[in-house]
C-alpha positions as CSV (number, residue, x, y, z in Angstrom):
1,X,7.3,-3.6,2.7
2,X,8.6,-7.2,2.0
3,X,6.9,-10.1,1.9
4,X,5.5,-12.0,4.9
5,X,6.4,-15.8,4.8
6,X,3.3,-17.9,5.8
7,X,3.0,-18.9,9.3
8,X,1.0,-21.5,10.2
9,X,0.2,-20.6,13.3
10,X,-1.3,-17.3,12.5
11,X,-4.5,-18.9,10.9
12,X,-7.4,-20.2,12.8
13,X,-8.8,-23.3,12.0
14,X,-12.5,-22.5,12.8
15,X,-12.1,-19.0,10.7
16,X,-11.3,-21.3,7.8
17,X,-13.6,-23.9,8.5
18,X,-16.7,-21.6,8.8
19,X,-15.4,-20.1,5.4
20,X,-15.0,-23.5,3.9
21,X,-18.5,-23.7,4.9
22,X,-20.0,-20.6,3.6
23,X,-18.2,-21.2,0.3
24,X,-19.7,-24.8,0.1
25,X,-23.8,-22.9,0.6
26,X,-23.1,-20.5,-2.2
27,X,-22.1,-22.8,-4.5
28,X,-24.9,-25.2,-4.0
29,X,-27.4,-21.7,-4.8
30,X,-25.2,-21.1,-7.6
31,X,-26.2,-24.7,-8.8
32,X,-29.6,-24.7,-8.2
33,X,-29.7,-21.5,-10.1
34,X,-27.7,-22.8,-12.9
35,X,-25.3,-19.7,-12.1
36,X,-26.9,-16.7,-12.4
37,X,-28.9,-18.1,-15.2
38,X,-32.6,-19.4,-13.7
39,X,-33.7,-21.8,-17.3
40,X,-34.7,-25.2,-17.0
41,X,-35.9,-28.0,-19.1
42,X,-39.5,-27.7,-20.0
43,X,-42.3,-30.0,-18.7
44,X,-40.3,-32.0,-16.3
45,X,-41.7,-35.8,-15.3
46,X,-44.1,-34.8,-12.3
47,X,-42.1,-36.9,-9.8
48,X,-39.1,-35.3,-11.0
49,X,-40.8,-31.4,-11.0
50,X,-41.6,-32.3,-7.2
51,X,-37.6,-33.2,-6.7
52,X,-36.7,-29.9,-8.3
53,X,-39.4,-27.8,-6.1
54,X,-38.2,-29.3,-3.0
55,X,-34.5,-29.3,-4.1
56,X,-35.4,-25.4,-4.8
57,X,-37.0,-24.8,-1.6
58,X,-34.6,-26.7,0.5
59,X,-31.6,-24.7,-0.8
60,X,-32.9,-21.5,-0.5
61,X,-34.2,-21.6,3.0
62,X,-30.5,-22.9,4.0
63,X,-28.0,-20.9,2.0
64,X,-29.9,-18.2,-0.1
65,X,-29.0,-15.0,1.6
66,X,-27.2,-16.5,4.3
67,X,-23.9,-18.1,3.0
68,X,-22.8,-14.8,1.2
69,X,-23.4,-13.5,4.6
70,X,-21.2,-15.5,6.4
71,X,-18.5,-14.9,3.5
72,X,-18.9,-11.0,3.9
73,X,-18.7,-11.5,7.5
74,X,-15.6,-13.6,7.7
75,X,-14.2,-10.6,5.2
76,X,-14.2,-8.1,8.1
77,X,-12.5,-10.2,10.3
78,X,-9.8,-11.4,7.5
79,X,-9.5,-7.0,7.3
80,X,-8.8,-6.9,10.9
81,X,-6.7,-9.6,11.1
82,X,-4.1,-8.5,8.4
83,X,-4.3,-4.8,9.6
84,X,-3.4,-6.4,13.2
85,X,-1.4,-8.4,12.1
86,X,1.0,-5.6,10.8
87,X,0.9,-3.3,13.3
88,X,2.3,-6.0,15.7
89,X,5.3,-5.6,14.0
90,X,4.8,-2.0,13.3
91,X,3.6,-1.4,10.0
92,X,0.4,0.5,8.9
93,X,-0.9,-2.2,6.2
94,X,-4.2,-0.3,5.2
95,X,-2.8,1.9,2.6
96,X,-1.1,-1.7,1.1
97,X,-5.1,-3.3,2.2
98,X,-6.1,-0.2,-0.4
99,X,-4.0,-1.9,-3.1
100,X,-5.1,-5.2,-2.1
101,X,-8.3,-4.6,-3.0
102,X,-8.0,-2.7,-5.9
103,X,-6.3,-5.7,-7.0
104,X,-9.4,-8.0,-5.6
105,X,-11.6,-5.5,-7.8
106,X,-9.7,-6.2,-11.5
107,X,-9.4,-10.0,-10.4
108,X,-13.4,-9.8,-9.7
109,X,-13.8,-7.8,-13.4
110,X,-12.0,-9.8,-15.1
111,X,-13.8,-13.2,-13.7
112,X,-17.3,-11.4,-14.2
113,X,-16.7,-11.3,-17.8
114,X,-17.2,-15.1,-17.4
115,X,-19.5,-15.4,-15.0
116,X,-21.8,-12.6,-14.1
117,X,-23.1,-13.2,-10.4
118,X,-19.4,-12.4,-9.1
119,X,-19.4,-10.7,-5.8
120,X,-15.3,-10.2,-5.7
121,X,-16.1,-6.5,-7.1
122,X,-18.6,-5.6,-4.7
123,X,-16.4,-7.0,-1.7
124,X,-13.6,-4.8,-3.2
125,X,-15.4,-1.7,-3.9
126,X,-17.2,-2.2,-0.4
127,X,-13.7,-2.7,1.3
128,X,-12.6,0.1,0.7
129,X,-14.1,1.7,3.4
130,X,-13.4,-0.9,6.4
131,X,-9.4,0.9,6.1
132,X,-10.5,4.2,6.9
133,X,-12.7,2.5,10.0
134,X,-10.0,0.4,11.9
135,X,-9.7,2.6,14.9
136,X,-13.2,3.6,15.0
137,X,-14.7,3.3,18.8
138,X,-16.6,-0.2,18.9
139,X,-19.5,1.4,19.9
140,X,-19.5,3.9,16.8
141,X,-19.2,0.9,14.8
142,X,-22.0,-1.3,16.4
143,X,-24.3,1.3,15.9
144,X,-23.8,2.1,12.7
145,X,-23.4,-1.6,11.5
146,X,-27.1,-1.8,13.0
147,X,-28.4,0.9,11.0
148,X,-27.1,-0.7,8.5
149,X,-28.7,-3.7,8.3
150,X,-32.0,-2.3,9.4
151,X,-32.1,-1.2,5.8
152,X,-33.4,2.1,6.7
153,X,-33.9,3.3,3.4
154,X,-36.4,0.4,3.4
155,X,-38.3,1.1,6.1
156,X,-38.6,5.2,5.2
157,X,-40.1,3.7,1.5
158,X,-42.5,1.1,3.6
159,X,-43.5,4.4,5.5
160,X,-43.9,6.4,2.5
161,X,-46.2,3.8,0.5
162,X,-48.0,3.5,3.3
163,X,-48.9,7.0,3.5
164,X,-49.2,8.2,0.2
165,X,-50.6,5.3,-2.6
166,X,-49.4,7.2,-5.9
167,X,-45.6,6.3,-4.6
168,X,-43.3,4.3,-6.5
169,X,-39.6,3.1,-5.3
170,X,-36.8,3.5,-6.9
171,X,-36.7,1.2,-10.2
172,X,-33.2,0.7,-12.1
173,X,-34.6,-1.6,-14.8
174,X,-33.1,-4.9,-13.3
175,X,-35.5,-7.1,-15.1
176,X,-34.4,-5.4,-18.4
177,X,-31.1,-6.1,-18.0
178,X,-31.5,-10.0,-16.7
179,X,-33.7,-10.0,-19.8
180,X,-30.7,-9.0,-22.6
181,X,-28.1,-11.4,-20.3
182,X,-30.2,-14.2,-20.9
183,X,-31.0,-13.9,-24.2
184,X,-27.0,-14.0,-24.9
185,X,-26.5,-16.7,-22.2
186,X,-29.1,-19.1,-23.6
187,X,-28.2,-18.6,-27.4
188,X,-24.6,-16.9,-27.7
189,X,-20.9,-17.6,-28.3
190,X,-18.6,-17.8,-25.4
191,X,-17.2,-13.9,-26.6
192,X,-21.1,-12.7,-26.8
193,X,-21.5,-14.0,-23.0
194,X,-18.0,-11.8,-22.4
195,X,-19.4,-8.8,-24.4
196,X,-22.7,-8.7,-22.4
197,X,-20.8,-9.1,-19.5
198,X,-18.5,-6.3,-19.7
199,X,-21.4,-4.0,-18.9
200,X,-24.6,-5.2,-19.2
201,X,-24.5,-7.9,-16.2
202,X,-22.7,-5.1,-14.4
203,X,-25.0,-3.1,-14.6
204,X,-27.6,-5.5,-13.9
205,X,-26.6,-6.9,-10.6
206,X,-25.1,-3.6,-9.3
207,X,-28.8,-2.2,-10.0
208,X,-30.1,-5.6,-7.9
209,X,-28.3,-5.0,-5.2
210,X,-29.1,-1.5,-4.8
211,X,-32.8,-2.2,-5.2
212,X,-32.4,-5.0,-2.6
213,X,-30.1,-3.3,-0.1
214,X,-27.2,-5.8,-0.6
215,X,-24.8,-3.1,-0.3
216,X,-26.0,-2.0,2.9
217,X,-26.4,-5.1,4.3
218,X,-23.0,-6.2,3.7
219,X,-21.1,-3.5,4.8
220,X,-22.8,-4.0,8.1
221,X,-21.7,-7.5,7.9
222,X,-18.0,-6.0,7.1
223,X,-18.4,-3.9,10.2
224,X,-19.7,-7.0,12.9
225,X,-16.4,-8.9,11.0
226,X,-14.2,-6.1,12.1
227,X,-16.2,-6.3,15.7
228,X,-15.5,-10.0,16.2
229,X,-12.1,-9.8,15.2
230,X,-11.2,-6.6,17.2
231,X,-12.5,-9.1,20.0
232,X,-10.3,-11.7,19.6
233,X,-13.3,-14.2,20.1
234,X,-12.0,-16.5,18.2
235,X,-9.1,-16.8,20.0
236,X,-10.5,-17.6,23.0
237,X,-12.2,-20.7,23.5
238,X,-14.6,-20.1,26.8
239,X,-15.2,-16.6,25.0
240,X,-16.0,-17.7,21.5
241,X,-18.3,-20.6,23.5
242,X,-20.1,-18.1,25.4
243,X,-20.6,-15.7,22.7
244,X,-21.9,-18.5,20.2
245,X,-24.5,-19.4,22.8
246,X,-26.0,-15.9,23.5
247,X,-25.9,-15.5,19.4
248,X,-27.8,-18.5,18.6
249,X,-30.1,-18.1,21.4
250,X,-31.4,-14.6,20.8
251,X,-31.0,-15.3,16.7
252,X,-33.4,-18.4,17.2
253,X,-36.1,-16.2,18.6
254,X,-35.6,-13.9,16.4
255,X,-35.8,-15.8,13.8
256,X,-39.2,-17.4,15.2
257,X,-40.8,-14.3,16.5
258,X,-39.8,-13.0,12.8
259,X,-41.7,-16.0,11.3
260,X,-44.9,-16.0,13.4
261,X,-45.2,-12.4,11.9
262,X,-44.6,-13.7,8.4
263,X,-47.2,-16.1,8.8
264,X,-49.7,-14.4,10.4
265,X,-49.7,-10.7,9.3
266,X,-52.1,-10.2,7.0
267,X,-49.7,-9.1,4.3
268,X,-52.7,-9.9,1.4
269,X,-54.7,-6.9,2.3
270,X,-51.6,-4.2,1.8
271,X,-51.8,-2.7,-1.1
272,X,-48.8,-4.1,-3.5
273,X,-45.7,-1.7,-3.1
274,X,-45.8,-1.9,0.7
275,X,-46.6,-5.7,0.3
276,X,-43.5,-6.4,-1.6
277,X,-41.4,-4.0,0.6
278,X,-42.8,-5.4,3.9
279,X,-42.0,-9.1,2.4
280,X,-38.3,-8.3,1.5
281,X,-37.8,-6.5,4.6
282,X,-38.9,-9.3,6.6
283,X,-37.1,-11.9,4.1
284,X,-33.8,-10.0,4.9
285,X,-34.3,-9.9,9.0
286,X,-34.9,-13.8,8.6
287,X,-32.1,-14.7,6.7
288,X,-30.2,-12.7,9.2
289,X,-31.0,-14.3,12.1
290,X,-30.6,-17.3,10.2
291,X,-27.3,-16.5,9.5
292,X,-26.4,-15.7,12.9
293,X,-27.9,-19.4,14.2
294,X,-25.4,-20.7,11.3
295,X,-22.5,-19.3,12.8
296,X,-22.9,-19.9,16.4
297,X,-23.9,-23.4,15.8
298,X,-21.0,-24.0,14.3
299,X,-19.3,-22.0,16.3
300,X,-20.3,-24.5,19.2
301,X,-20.5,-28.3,17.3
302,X,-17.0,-27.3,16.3
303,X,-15.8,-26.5,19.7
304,X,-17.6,-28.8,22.1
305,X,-18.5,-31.5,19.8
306,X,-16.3,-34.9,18.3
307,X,-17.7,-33.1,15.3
308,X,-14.5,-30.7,14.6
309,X,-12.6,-32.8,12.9
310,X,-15.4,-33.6,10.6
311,X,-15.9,-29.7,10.4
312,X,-12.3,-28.8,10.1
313,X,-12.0,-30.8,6.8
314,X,-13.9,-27.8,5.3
315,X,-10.4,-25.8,6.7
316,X,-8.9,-26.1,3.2
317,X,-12.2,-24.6,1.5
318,X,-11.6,-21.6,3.8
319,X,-7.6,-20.9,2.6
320,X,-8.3,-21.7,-1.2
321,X,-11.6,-19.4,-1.4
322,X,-10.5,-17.4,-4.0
323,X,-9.5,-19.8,-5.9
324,X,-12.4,-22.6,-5.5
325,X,-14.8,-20.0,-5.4
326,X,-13.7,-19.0,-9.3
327,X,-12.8,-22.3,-10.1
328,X,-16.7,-24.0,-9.1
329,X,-18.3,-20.6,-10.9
330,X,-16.2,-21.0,-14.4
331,X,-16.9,-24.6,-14.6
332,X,-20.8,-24.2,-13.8
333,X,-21.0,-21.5,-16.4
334,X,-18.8,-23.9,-19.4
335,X,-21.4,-26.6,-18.2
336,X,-24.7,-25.2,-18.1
337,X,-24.5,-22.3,-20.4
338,X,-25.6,-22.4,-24.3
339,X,-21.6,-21.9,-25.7
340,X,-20.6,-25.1,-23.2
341,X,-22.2,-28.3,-22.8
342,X,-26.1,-26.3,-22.0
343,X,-27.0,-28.5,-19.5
344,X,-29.7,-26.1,-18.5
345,X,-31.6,-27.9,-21.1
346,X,-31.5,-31.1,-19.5
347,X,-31.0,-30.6,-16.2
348,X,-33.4,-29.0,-13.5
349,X,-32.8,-28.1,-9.4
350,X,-32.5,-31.6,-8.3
351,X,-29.8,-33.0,-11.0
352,X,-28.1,-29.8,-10.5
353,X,-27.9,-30.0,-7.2
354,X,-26.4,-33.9,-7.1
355,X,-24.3,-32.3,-9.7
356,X,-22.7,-29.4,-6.9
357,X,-22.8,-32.5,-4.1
358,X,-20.3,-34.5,-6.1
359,X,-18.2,-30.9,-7.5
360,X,-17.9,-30.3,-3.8
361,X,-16.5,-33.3,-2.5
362,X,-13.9,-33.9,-5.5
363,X,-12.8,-29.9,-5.1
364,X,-12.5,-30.5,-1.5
365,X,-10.0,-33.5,-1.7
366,X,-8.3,-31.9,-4.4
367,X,-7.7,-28.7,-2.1
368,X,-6.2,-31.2,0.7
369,X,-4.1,-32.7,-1.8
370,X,-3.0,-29.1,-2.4
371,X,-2.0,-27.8,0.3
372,X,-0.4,-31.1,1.6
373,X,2.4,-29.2,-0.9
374,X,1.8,-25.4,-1.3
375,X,1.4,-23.0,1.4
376,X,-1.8,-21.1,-0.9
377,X,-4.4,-21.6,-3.7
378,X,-3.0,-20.3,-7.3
379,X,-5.3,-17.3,-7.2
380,X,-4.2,-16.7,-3.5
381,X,-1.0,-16.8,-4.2
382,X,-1.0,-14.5,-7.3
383,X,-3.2,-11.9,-5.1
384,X,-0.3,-11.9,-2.5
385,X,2.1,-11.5,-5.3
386,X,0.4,-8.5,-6.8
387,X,-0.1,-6.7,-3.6
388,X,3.4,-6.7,-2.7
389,X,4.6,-6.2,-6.2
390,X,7.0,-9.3,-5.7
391,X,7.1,-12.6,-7.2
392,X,9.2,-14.2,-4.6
393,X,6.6,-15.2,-2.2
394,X,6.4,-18.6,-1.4
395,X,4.5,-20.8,-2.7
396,X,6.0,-24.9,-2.5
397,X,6.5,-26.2,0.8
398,X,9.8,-27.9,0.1
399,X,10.3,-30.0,3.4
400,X,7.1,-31.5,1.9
401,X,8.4,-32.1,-1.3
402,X,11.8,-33.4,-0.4
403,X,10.3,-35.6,1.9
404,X,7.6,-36.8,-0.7
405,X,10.9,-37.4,-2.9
């Protein structure tokens, strides 16, 4: 199949945008966690160990769990929206959508060998699915993206420490591997931090996400993606107004029935296994209504608000992801690492996070620079290459050029 030439008028600004702003929450995590790599400078000034505990708190109760979320779930509606996309001018894309992520999936390797919180792989390998659910009944697919992020696996362990106190969950040794990767992170060569990479931090932060139901939360995520774009909400403006307002209504109370319980249940006299269950159970239902109060609020100030336009400059974020989302993650690890400048040394949460606040804004002018001449990001454009095994896709926008001439 050749080539499609980019049309602008097949994107949707708010897609983008809410991308853009997903992308801009993760990296600001990735900051205050000095990527993946939690070592700060000891015995901080006490006025500036109270800037890094609020800098801390304040990023993780906005972003933590909550941007990747977004990102996942603007992933299913990118797969439906491709796969549509063809078959209105009758091709089946999904066996090509196959190949695309494969592709996604060596890109992913090869960047985790740099930096090892990566989540191209998992997006790739949990893909791979969505191709085989594209014609799947909606109601099929509603249900089972609610099991899914009921994170019933959770719930039967809750059950069964509960009910018998010599039960253990399933341990894969995370904290052994985090322990070996920052060892080499805080004292190795650039090709020691590729070495433990290659494996070790694989290993590591597939066996996280297993023990903390990533996987199944965002394959549900993939699923409500596929949902809204099946929809065509976005599309529609009185639609995508009406459903933003029922989402961030019932998320909101949710989200504050959720918290009442945090507060109040008396989670000190459970025994410790159901404790920590019952806490990241809870932490997971928050930071999903959270995340859906993210998107229909912005949803709705983008819509109804003077506000867009100061929203749609995070458009560009959106259609250069792959690339700024490799690009902020490289340079975080060449900075703070021990074979770069080791900045974790001097730096805590709050000069970290100034750092990500000035990043952002001289990434985001340098994307609308970018695209004022070039229809994609470079990694974009190479992932469109490599899926269609042709390096004729465009990628200058001439009229821009010769005019600029």
């Amino acid at each position: 199949m050749p080539p499609a030439s980019p049309a602008k008028s097949s994107r949707i600004d708010v897609i983008d945008a809410l991308r853009g702003s997903a992308l801009l929450g993760l990296f600001l995590v990735h900051c205050v966690e000095h990527f993946d790599f939690g070592r700060y400078p000891a015995n901080p000034p006490p006025w500036l160990a109270a800037l890094n505990k609020q800098a801390g708190e304040t990023v993780f109760f906005l972003f933590a769990g909550k941007a990747y979320a977004i990102f996942a779930m603007m992933f299913g509606v990118s797969f439906f929206m491709i796969i549509d996309g063809a078959a209105r001018r009758g091709l089946d894309f999904r066996g090509r959508f196959l190949w695309r992520l494969c592709v996604l999936g060596i890109i992913g390797y090869a960047f985790g060998l740099i930096y090892c919180g990566e989540i191209l792989s998992m997006l790739a390998v949990l893909g791979l699915p969505l191709a085989f659910f594209y014609r799947t009944p909606a109601r099929i697919l509603g249900w089972l993206s609610i099991l899914l992020l009921l994170q019933l696996p959770f719930l039967w362990q809750l059950n069964q420490s509960c009910t018998d106190p010599a039960y253990t969950p399933l341990r894969l040794g995370v904290g052994s591997y985090y322990k070996e990767m920052y060892s080499v992170f805080e004292a190795g060569g650039f090709v020691d931090v590729c070495r433990v990479n290659a494996w070790t931090s694989l290993l590591g932060r597939s066996a996280w996400s297993v023990e903390n139901g990533r996987y199944l939360q965002m394959f549900g995520l993939f699923i409500w993606g596929l949902l809204l774009g099946r929809s065509r909400v976005f599309e529609n403006f009185e639609a995508s107004v009406r459903l933003a307002w029922r989402a961030l209504t019932v998320a909101l109370v949710a989200w504050a029935i959720l918290y009442w319980v945090q507060k109040n249940l008396p989670l000190s006299d459970l025994p410790k296994t159901p404790r920590g269950i019952l806490r990241n159970l809870l932490s997971s239902y928050m930071n999903l209504a959270q995340t859906i109060v993210w998107v229909g609020g912005f949803v709705l100030l983008y819509q109804l608000t003077r506000l867009r336009n100061l929203f749609r400059l995070l458009a560009p974020f959106g259609r250069t992801s792959l690339t700024c989302y490799v690009t902020q993650n490289v340079i975080g690890v060449i900075l703070f690492y021990h074979f770069g400048a080791g900045l974790f040394r001097q730096w805590g949460q709050f000069q970290s996070l100034l750092y990500g606040f000035v990043f952002l804004m001289l990434q985001l002018l340098a994307t609308h620079a970018w695209l004022r001449y070039f229809h994609y990001g470079p990694l974009e454009w190479l992932w469109r290459c490599l899926t269609f095994f042709s390096f004729e896709m465009p990628f200058r926008k001439r009229k821009t050029i010769e005019a600029a001439a």
